[in-house]
DRENDO-1510 file (C-alpha; in Angstrom, 1 decimal, always signed):
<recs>
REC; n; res; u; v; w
REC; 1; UNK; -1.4; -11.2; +7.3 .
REC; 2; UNK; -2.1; -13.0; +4.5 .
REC; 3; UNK; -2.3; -12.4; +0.6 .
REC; 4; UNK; -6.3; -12.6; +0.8 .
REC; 5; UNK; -6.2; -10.2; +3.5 .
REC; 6; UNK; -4.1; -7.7; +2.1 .
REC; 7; UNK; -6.3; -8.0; -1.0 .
REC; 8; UNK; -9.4; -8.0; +0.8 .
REC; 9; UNK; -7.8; -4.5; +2.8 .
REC; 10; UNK; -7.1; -3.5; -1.2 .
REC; 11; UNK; -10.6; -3.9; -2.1 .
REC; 12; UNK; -11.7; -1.2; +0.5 .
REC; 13; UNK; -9.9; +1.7; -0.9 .
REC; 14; UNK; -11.8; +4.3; -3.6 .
REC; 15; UNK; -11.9; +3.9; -6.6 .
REC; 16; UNK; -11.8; -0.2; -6.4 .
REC; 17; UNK; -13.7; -1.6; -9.7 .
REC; 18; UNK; -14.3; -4.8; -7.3 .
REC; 19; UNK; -18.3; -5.6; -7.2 .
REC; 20; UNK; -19.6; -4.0; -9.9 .
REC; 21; UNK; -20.8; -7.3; -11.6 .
REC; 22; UNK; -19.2; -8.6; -15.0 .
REC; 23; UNK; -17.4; -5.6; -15.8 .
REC; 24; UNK; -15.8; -5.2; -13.1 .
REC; 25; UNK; -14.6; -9.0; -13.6 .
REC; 26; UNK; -13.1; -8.4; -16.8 .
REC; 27; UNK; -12.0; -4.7; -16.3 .
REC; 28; UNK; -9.9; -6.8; -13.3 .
REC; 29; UNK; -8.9; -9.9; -15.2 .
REC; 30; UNK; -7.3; -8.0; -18.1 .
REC; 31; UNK; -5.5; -5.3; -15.9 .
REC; 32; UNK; -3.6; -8.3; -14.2 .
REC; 33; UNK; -2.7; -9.2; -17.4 .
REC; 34; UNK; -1.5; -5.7; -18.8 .
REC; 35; UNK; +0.2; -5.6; -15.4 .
REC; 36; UNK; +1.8; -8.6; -15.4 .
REC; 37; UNK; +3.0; -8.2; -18.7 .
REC; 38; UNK; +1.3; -10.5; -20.9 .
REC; 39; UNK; +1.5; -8.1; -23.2 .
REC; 40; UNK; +4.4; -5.8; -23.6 .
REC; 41; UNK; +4.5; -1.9; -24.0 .
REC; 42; UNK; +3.0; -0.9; -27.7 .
REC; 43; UNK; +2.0; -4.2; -27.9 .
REC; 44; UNK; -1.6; -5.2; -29.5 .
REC; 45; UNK; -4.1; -6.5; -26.8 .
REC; 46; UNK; -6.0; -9.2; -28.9 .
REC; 47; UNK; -9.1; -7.2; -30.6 .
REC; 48; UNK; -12.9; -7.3; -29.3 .
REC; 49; UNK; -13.9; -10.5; -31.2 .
REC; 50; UNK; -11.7; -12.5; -29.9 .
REC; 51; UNK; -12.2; -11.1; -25.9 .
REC; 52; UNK; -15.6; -11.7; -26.4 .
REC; 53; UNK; -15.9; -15.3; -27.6 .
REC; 54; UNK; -12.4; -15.9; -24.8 .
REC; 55; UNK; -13.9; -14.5; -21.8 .
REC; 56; UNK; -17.8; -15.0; -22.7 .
REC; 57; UNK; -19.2; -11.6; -22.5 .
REC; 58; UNK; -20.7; -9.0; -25.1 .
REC; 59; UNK; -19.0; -6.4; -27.4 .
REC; 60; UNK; -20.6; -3.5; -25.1 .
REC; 61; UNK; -18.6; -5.2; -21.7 .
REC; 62; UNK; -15.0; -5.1; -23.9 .
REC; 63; UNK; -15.9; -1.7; -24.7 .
REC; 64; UNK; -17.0; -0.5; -21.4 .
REC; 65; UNK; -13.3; -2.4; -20.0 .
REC; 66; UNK; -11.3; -0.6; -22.6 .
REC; 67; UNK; -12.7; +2.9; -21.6 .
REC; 68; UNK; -12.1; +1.8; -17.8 .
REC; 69; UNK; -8.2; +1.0; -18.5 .
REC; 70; UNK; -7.9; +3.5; -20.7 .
REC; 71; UNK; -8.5; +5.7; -18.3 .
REC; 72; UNK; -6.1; +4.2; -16.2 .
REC; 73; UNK; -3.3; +4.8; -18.4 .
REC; 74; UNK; -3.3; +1.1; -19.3 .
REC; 75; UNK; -4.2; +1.1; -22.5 .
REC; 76; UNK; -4.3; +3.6; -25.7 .
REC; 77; UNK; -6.7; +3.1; -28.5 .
REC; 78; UNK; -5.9; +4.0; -32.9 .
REC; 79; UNK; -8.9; +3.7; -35.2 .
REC; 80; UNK; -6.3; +2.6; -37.6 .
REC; 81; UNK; -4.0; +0.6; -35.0 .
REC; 82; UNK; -6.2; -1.3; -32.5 .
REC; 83; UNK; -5.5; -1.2; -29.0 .
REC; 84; UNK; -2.2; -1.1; -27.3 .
REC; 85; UNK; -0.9; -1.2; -24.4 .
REC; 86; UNK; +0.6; +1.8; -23.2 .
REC; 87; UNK; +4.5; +2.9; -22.0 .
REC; 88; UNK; +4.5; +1.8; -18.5 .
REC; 89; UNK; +5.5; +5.8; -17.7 .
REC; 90; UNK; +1.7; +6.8; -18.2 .
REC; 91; UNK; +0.3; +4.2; -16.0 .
REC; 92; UNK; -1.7; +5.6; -12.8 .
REC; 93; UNK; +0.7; +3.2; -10.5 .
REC; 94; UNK; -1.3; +5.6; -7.5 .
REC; 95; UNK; -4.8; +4.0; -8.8 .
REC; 96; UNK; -6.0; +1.5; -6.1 .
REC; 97; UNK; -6.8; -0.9; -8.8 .
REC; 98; UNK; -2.9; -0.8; -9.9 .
REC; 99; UNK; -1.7; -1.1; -7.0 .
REC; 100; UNK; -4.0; -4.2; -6.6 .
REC; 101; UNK; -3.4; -5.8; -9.7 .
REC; 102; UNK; +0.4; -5.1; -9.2 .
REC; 103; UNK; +0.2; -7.4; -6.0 .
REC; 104; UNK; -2.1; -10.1; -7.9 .
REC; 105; UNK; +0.4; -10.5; -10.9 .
REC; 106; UNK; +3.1; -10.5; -8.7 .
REC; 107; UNK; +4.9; -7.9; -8.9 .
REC; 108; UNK; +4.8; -7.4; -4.5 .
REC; 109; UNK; +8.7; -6.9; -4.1 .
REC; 110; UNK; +8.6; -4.2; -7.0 .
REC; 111; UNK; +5.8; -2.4; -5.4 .
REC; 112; UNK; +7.3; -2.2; -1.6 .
REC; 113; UNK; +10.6; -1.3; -3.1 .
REC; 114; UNK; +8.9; +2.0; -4.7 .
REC; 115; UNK; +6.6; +2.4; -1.6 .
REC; 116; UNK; +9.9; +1.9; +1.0 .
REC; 117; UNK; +11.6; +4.5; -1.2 .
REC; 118; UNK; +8.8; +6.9; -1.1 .
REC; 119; UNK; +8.2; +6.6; +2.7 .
REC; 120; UNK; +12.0; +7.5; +2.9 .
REC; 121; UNK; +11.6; +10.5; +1.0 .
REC; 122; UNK; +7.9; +11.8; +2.3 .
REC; 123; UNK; +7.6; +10.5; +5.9 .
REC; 124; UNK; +10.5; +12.3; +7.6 .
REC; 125; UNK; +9.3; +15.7; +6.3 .
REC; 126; UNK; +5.9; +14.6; +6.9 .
REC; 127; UNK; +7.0; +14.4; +10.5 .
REC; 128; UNK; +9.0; +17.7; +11.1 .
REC; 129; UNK; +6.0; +19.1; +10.1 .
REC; 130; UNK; +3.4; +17.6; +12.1 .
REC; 131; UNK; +5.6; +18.2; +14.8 .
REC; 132; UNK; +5.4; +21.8; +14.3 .
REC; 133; UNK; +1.7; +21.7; +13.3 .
REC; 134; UNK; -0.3; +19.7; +15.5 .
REC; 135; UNK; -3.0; +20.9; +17.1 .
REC; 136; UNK; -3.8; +19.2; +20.7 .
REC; 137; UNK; -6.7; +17.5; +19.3 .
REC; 138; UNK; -4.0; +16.0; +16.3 .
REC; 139; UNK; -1.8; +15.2; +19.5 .
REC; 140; UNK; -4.4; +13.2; +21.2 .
REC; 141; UNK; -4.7; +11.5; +18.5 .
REC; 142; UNK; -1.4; +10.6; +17.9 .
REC; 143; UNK; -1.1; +9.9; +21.6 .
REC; 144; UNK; -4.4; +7.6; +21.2 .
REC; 145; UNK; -3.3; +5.4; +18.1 .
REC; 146; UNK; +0.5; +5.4; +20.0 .
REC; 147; UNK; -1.6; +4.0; +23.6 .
REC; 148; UNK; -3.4; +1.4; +21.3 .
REC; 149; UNK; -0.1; +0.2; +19.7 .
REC; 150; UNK; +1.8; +0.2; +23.1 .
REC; 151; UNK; -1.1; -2.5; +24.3 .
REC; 152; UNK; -0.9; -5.1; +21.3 .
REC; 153; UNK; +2.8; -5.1; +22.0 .
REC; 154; UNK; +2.6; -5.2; +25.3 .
REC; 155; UNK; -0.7; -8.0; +25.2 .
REC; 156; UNK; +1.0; -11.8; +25.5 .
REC; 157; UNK; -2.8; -13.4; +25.8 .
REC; 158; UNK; -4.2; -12.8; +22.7 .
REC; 159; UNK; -4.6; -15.4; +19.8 .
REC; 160; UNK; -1.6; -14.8; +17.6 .
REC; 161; UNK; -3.4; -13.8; +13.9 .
REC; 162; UNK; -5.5; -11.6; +15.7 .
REC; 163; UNK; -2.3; -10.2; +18.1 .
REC; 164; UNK; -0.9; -9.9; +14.1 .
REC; 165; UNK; -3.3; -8.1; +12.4 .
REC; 166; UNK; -3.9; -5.8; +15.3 .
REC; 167; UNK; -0.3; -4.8; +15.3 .
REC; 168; UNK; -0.2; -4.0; +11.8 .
REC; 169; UNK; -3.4; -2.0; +12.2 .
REC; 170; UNK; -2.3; -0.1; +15.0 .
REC; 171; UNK; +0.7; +0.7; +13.5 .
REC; 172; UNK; -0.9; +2.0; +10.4 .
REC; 173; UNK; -2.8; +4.4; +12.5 .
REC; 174; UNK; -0.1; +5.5; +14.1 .
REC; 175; UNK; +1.2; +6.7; +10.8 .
REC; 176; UNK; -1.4; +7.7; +9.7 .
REC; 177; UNK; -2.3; +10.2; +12.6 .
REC; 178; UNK; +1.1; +12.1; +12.4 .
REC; 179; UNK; +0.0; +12.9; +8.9 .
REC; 180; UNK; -3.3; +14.0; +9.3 .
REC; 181; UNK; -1.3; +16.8; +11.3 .
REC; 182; UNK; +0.2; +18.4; +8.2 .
REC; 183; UNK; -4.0; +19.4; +7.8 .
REC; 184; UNK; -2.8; +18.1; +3.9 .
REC; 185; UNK; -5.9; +16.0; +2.2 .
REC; 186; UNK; -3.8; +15.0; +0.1 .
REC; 187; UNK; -1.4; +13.4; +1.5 .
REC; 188; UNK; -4.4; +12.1; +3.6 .
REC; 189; UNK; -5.2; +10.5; +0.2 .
REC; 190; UNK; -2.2; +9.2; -0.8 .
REC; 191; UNK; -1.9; +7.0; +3.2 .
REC; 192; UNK; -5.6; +5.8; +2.1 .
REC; 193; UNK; -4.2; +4.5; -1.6 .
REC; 194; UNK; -0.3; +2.8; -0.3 .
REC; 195; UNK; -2.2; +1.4; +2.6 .
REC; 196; UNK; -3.0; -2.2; +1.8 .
REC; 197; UNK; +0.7; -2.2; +0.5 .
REC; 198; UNK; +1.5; -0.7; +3.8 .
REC; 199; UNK; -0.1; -3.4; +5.1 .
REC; 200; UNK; +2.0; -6.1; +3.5 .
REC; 201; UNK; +5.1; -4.0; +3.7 .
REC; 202; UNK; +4.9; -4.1; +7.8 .
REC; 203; UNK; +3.5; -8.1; +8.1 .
REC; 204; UNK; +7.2; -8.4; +5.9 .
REC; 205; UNK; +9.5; -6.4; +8.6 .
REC; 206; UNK; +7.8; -9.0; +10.9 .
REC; 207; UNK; +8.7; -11.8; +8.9 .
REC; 208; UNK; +12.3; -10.5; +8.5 .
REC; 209; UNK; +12.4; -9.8; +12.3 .
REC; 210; UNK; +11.9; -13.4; +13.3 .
REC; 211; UNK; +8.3; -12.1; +14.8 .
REC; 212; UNK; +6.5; -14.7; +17.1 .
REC; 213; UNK; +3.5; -14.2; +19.1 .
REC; 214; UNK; +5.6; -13.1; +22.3 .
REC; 215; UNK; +6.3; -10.0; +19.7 .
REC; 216; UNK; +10.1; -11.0; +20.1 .
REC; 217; UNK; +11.8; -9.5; +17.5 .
REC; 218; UNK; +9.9; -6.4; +17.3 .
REC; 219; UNK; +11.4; -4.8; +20.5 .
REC; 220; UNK; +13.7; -2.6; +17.9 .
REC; 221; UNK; +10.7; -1.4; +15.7 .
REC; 222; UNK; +8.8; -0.8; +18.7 .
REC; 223; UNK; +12.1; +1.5; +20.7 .
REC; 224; UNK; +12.1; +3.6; +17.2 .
REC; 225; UNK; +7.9; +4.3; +16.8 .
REC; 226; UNK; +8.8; +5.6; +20.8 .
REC; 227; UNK; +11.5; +7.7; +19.7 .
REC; 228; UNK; +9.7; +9.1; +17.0 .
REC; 229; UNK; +6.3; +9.3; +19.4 .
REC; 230; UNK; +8.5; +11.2; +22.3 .
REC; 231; UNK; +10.0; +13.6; +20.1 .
REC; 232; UNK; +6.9; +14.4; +18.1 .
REC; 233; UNK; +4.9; +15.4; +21.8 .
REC; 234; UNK; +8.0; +17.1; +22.7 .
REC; 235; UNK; +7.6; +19.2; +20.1 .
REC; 236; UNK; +10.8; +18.7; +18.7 .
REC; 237; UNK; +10.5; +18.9; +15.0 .
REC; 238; UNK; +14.3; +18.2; +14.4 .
REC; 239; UNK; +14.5; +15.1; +16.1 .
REC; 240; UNK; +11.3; +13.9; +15.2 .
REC; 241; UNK; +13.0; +14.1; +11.9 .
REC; 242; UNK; +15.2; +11.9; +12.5 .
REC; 243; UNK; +14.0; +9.6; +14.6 .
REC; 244; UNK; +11.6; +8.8; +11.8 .
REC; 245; UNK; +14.3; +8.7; +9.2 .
REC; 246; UNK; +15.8; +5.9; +11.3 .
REC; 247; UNK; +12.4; +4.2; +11.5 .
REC; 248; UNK; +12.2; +3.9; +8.0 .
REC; 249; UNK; +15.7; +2.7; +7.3 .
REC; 250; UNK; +14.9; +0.2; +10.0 .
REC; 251; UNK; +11.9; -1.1; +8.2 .
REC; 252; UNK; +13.4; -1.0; +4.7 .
REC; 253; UNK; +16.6; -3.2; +6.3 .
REC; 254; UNK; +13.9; -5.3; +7.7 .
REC; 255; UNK; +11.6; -5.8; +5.4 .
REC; 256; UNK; +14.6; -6.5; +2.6 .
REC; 257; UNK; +15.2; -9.5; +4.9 .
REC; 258; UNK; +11.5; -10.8; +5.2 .
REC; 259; UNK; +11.8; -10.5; +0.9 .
REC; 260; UNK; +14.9; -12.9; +1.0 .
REC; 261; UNK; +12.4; -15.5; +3.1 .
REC; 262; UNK; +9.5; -15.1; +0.8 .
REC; 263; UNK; +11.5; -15.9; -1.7 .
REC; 264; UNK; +13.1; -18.6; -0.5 .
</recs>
């Protein structure tokens, strides 16, 4: 998957400030720079004046822009002191637009890192519970989005971008249905958010398994999402566990490696 693509997945989520005209433009164009430190922590952001005549747009836009990152946690605002950027600690990293400018300034490898360590943490528990949980309409679910997965990788005739981006979709939704077990919106939520990230993250692990369009080098990923699938109908909560923990160290291993060949 590409960068536009991932963006374009980005764009989708709630609470995107993409297509709402000229504001949305500059609300965007100054979060990548606050993200991608152009300005440090406690720094001045350069004052109304001069954002006007530099990006070409009226007082009331830079206002309006300022209220929109402030309430992102971007930016902080002194009647005496002008407007800083705030400590990094009070950003909303879980705002889609963040996470979106985060990728755009490039700050991708920072971003998986915290979203491989958080899938460590969350998914396994996630998964000893919906294992205990489900419902047989969650199950058929589960068994659905694992049926559609099974037939990308098993599918040698299909154009390879398309084979791609159907892998990675299925695979999302196969995530995502285990969670919609735990019956948690919230956590519902937070899949919806990490998702275009998600989305990057697993076109990496095929990058750092050496993935063609034969879907050689994904035979390992794909025994684990069947451990963790077989487990899960079994109804065994433990393993399921487990088998998920293994998943994700899999992916984290893998997707270190697709890193290493982005970068070089």
């Amino acid at each position: 998957m590409s960068k536009n693509s991932l963006l374009n997945r980005a764009s989708l989520l709630e609470g995107s400030i993409k297509h709402r005209g000229i504001l949305g433009t500059v609300v965007e164009h100054l979060g990548v720079r606050i993200v991608g430190s152009e300005w440090s922590e406690n720094e001045a952001v350069p004052k109304e004046a001069a954002l006007v005549e530099e990006l070409g747009v009226s007082r009331s836009v830079i206002r309006e822009a300022f209220r929109m990152l402030s309430a992102k946690g971007l930016i902080f605002s002194r009647t005496s002191d002008g407007t800083r950027v705030q400590p990094r600690s009070k950003w909303r990293l879980l705002d889609p637009d963040l996470m979106e400018w985060r990728i755009k300034s490039g700050e991708t490898h920072d971003l998986l890192n915290d979203l491989l360590k958080t899938r460590l943490v969350l998914e396994p528990g996630i998964t000893f519970s919906a294992t205990q949980t489900a419902t047989d309409s969650d199950r058929q679910r589960v068994t659905d989005a694992w049926n559609a997965k099974v037939a990308v990788f098993e599918d040698d005739n299909a154009p390879e971008q398309e084979r791609r981006n159907r892998f990675i979709e299925t695979d999302l939704e196969f995530h995502r249905a285990l969670i919609a077990c735990v019956q948690s919106e919230l956590l519902n939520h937070l899949f919806l958010v990490i998702e275009a990230a998600l989305a990057l993250l697993i076109d990496l692990q095929m990058k750092g398994k050496g993935y063609t369009d034969k879907m050689i080098g994904m035979e390992e990923s794909h025994v684990l999402h069947q451990d963790v699938y077989d487990a899960f109908m079994a109804g065994d909560a433990t393993v399921a566990e487990e088998a998920m923990k293994a998943l994700i160290n899999r992916a984290i291993s893998d997707a270190h490696e697709g890193m290493k060949l982005v970068n070089n």
